[in-house]
PAVO-806613 format. One record per residue: x, y, z of N, C-alpha, C in turn; residue in one letter. Coordinates in steps of 0.1 Angstrom, whole numbers, padded with zeros to 4 digits, always signed. Example, Ala and Ser with C-alpha at 12.3 -4.5 7.8 and 13.67 -1.06 7.14 Angstrom:
2
+0132-0057+0078+0123-0045+0078+0132-0033+0078A+0128-0022+0071+0137-0011+0071+0129+0000+0079S
//
This chain:
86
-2049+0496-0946-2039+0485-0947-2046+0473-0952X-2040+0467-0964-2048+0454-0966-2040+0444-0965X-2043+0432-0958-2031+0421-0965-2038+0411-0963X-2028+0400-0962-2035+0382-0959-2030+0380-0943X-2012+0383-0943-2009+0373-0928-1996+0384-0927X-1991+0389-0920-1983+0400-0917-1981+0405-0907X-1967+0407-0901-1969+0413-0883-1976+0430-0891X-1974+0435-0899-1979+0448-0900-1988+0450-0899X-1997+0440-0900-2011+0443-0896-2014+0445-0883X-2011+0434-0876-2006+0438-0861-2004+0449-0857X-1993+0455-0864-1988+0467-0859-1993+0479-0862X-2005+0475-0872-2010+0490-0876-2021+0492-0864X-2022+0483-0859-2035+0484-0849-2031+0496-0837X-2020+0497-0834-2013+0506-0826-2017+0516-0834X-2016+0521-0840-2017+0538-0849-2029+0536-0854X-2040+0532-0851-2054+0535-0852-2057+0532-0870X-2049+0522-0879-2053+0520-0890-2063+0512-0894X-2072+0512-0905-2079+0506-0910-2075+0494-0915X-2078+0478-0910-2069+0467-0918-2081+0460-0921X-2077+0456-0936-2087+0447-0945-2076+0435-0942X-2087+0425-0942-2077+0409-0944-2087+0404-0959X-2074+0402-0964-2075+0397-0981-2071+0383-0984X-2084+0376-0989-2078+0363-0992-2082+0349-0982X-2077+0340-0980-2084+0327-0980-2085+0329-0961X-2084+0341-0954-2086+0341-0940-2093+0354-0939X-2101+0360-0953-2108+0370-0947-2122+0369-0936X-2125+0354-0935-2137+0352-0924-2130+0344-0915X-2113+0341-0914-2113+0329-0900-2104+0341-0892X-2097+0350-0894-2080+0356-0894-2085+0360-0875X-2079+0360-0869-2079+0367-0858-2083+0381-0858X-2078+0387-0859-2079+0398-0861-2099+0402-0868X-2104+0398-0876-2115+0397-0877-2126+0395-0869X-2122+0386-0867-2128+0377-0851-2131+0383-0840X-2124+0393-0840-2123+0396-0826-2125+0415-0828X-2130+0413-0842-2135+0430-0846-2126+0440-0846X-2118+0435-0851-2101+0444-0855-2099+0445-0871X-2102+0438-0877-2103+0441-0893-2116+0437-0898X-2118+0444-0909-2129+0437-0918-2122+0428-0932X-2129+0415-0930-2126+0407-0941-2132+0411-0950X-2123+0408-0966-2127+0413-0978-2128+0403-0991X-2133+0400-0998-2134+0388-1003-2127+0395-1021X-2129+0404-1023-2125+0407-1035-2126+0430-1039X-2123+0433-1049-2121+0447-1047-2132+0452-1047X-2144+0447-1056-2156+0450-1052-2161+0456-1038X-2162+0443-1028-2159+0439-1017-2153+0452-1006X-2141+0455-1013-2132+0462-1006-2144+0475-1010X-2145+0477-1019-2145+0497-1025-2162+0497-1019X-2173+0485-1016-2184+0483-1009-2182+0493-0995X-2172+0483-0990-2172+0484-0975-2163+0499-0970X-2152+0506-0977-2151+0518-0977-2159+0526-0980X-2172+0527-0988-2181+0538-0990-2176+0546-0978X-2185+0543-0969-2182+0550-0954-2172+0545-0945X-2165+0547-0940-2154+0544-0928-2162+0547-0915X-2173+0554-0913-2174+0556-0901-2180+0540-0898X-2188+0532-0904-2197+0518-0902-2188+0508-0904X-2171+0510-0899-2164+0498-0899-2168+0493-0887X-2167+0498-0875-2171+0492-0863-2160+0486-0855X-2143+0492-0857-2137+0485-0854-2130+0489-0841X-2128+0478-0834-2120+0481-0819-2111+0483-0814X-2108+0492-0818-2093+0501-0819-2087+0495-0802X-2095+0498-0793-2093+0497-0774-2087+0486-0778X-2093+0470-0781-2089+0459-0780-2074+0455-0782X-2068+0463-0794-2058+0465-0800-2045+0460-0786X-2048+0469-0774-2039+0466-0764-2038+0454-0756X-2048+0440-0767-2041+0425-0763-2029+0422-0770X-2029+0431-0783-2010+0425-0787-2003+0432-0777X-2009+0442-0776-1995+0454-0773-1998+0458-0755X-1986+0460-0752-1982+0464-0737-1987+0480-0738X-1989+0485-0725-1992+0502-0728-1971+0507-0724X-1966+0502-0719-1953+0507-0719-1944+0501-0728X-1949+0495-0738-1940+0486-0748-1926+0499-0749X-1930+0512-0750-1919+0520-0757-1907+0516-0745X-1915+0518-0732-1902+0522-0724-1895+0508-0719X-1904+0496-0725-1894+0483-0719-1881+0480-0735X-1885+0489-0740-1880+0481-0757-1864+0496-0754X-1868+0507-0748-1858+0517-0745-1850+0512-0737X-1854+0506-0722-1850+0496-0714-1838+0485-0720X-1844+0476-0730-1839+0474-0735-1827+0472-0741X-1831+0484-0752-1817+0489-0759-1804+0495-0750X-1810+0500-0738-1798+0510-0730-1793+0494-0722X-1797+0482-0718-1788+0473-0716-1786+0470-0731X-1783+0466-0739-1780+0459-0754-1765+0466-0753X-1765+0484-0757-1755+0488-0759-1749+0488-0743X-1749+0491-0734-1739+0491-0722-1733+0476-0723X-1733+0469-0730-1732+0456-0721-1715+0455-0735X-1707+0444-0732-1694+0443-0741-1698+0433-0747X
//
């Protein structure tokens, strides 16, 4: 996954994706910082740092500071009040 600023990056972190941040936050972005994406400064850059995938080094565990471990069942929770309700 590559981008600049996007909840989908966020969200790819939940399904174990590889996220590049592209562009004028590939050395500040959160996500970087905190060893969740690798910043990419150009394609070069990018097609560099894929050679190998295993020497991303990234921390997939950490991932569950966006995310709740029961997000599914409070979001099902949820929906079963949304629809009962008139």
């Amino acid at each position: 996954m590559i981008g600049e600023e996007s909840t989908v990056l966020y969200e790819s972190l939940k399904f174990g994706k590889n996220i590049f941040i592209y562009g004028e936050f590939s050395k500040t972005h959160p996500l970087v910082i905190q060893n969740l994406a690798i910043g990419i400064e150009n394609v070069e850059d990018f097609l560099e740092k894929t050679k190998d995938l295993t020497n991303l080094n990234i921390n997939y565990k950490a991932a569950n500071y966006f995310y709740a471990d029961n997000a599914k069942e409070n979001y099902q929770k949820f929906l079963r009040g949304a629809i009962n309700k008139d």
